[in-house]
C-alpha positions in Angstrom: 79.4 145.0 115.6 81.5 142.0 117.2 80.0 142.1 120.3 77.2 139.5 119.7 78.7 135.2 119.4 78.6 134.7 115.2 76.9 131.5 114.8 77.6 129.7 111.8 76.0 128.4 109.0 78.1 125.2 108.1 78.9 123.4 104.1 78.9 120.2 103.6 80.7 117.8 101.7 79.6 114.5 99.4 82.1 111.7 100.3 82.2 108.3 99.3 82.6 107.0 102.6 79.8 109.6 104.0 76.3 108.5 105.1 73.0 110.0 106.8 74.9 110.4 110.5 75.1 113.9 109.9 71.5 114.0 109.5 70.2 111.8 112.4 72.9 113.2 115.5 73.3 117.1 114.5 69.3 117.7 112.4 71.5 119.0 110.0 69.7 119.2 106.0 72.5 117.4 104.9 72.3 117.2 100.4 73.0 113.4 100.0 72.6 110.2 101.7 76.6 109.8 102.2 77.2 113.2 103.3 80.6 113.0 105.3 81.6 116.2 106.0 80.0 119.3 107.8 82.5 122.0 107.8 81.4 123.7 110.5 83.6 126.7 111.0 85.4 127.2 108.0 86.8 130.4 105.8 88.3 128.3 103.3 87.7 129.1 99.5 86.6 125.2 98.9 83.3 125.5 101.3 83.0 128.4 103.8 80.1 128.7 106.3 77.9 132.0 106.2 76.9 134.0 109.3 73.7 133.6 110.4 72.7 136.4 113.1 73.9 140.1 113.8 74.9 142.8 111.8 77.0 140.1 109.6 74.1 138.1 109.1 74.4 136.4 105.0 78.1 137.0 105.0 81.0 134.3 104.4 83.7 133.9 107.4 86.2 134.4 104.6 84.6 138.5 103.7 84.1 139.2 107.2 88.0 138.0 107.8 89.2 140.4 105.4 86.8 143.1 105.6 85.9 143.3 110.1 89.5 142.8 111.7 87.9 143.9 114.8 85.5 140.8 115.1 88.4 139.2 115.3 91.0 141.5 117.9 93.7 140.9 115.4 95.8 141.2 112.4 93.9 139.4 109.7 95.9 140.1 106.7 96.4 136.2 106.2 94.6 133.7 105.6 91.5 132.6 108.6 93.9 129.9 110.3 91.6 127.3 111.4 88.9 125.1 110.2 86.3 122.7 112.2 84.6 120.0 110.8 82.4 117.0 111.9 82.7 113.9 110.1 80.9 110.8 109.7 82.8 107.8 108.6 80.5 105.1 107.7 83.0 103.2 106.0 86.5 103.5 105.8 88.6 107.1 104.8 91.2 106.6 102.8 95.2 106.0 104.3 96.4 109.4 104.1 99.0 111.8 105.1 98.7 115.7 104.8 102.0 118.0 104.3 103.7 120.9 106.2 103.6 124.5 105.8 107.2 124.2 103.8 106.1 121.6 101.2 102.5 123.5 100.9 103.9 126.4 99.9 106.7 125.3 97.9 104.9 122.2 95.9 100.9 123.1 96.1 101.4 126.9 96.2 99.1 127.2 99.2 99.4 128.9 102.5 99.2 126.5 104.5 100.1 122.5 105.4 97.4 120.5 107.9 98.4 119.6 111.3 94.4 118.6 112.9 93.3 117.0 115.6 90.7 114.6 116.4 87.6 114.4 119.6 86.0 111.2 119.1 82.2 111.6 119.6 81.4 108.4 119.1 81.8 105.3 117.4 80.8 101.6 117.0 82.1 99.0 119.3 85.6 97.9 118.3 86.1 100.5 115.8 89.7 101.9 114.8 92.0 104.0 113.1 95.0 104.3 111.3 97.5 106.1 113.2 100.8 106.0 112.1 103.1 103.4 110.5 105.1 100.3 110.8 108.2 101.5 108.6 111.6 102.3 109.7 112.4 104.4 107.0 111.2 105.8 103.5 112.9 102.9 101.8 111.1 100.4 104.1 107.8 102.3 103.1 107.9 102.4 99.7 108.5 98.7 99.6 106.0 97.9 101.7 103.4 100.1 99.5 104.9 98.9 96.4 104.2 95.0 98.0 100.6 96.3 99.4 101.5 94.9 102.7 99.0 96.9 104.0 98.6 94.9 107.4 102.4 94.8 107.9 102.8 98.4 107.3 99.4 100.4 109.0 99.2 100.8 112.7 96.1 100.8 114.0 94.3 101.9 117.2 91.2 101.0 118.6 89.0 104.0 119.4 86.2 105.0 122.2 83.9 108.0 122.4 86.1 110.6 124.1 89.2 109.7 122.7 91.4 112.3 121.7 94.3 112.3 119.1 96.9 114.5 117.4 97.8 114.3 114.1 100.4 116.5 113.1 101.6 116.9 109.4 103.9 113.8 108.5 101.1 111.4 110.2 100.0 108.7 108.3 96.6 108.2 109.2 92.7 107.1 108.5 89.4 107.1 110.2 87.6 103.8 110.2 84.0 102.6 109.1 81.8 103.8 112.4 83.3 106.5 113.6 82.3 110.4 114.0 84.7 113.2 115.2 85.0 116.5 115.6 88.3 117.8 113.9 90.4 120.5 114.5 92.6 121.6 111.6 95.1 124.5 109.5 92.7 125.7 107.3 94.1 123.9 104.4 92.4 120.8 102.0 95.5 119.3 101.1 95.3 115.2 101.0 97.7 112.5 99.8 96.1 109.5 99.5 98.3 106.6 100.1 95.9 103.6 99.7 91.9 103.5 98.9 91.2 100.0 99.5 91.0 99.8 95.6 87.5 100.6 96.2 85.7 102.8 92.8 83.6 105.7 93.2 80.0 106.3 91.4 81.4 106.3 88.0 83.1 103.1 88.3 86.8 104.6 88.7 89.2 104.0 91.3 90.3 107.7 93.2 93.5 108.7 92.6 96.5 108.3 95.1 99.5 110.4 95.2 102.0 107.7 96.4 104.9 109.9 95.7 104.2 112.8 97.6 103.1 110.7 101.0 106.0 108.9 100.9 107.9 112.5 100.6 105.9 114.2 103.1 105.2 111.1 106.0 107.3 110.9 109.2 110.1 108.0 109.8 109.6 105.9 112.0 106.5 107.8 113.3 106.3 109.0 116.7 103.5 109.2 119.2 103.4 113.3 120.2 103.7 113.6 123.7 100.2 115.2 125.3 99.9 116.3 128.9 95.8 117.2 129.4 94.9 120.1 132.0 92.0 119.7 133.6 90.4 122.8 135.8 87.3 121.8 137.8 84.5 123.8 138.7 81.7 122.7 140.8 79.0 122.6 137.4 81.7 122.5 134.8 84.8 120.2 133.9 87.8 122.3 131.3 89.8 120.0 130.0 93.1 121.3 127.6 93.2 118.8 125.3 96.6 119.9 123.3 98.1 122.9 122.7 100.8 123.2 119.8 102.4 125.1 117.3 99.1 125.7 115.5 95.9 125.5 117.6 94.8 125.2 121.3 91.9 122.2 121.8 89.6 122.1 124.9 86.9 120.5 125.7 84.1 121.7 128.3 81.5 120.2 130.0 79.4 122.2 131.7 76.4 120.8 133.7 74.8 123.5 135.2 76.4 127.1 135.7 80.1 128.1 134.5 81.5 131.9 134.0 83.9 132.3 131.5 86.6 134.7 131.2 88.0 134.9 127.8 92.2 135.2 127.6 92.0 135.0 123.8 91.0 137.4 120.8 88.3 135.0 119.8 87.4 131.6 120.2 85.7 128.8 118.0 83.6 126.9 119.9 81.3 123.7 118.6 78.5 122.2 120.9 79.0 118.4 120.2 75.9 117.6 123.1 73.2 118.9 125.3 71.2 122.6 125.1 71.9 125.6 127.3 72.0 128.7 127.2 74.7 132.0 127.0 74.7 135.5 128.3 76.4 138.2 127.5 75.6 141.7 129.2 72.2 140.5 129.7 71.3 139.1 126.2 70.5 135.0 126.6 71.8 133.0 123.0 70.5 129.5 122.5 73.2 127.1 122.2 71.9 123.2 121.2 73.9 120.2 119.8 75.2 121.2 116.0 75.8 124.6 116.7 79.0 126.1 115.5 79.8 129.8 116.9 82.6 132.3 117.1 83.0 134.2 120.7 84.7 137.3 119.1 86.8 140.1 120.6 84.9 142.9 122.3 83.7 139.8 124.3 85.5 138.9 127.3 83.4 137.6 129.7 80.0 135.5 129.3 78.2 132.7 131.6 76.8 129.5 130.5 73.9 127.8 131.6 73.0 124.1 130.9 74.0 120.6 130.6 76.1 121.0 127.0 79.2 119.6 125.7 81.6 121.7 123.4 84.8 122.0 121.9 86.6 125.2 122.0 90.1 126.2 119.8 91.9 129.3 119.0 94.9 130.0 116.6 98.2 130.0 118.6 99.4 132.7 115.8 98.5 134.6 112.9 
């Protein structure tokens, strides 16, 4: 039964700063005109994606987590530790900060905080994020919210397709207007908004911010992490290891033409962001085109790929 890549169908998620990207890069039948969100690979309860081939075929990642442990080549008596999403930012998120594992458990009573990480698949020109803060210390923060010196207290970055960020729990942080990533993340919806550009949503209300909690949970002064990337070079492929931490391995691959792979993990989640080609397993060929969201699950351990396609590839560093 595991034998066979599980390709995913993915949910998607109504945002006020959404719009019809989704739609126009990936095909997807997005449900509104500011869809932001496609959560592509994703057991958790708030939107998880169905199977759509095999023996598995109509089943939620969350059932066959629980119920097929050997799709999987480990203990899965936890919670499915990953989720991968694409969004589309057509205006700006909200400045946000998510909390550990510690302060999840102990003030949310879920299982886990939300480290993630972000590929940048492309953006307008000149576009930018928030990453990270100007503060010095939680006292410095709160009066800087508390004055809504907003420009004095955000740091931003400009961004360019390619780009590739980690945002560990703590991180103050926002996508901006023009922007579309693929993030890598704890399975876990926990947000604190910290500042919504007093914008309202349909209904004429402002969101609610949690103003209190970010300033608990955010990191003083932030701190850049540290990446080294690996790249391994083949003559039709390019692996490059974008970070690998305490939660999650990132790569990215780029395969133009012929790779073999040799898989050194359980299973693997793997997202084609461009391109078509093709994979084989034992002599079965699977169609891989731009949008598709697969796992490569144990009882796999070797497979080829054929193409010119562009994907990102995680796995849990634990469960």
């Amino acid at each position: 039964m595991s034998y066979v890549p599980l390709f995913l169908e993915p949910a998607f998620k109504d945002r006020i700063w959404g719009g019809t990207r989704l739609r126009e890069a990936f095909g997807y039948d997005i449900p509104a005109e500011t869809t932001g969100e496609c959560w592509g690979i994703s057991a958790h309860p708030h939107g998880p994606s169905k199977i759509k081939n095999g023996p598995l075929k109509g089943q939620t990642l969350d059932y066959v987590w629980k119920n097929h442990p050997e799709v999987f080549g480990s203990d899965t008596h936890g919670e499915f530790p990953l989720l991968t999403k694409i969004l589309d930012a057509k205006t700006d998120l909200s400045v946000q900060v998510h909390p550990d594992d510690e302060y999840a458990r102990e003030k949310e009573n879920q299982p886990y905080g939300k480290t993630e990480c972000w590929y940048i698949i492309d953006c307008e020109e000149g576009a930018e994020i928030v990453y990270g803060h100007h503060a010095q210390s939680k006292e410095d923060f709160r009066s800087m919210v508390e004055k809504g010196q907003w420009n004095k207290l955000l740091r931003r970055v400009k961004v360019k397709p390619g780009d590739f960020f980690y945002v560990p729990s703590g991180t103050i942080h926002a996508i901006g207007g023009g922007i579309m990533i693929l993030e890598t993340q704890q399975s876990s919806d926990i947000t604190y908004r910290v500042y919504d550009y007093d914008r309202k949503d349909a209904s004429g209300k402002t969101r609610e911010l949690h103003i209190d909690q970010s300033i608990d949970v955010a990191e003083y002064p932030h701190c850049d992490p540290e990446l080294t990337y690996k790249i391994h070079q083949e003559s039709e492929a390019v692996f490059k290891a974008l970070v690998s931490e305490k939660y999650f391995a990132v790569h990215h691959w780029d395969i133009r033409g012929y790779a073999e792979i040799t898989k050194d993990q359980p299973f693997l989640l793997a997202s084609v962001i461009s391109g078509k080609g093709s994979m084989h397993i034992d002599g079965e060929a699977y169609q891989l085109k731009k949008g598709d969201h697969l796992i490569i699950p144990a009882g796999i351990d070797a497979f080829k790929l054929n193409g010119n396609v562009e994907m990102i590839v995680s796995y849990p560093q634990s469960l």
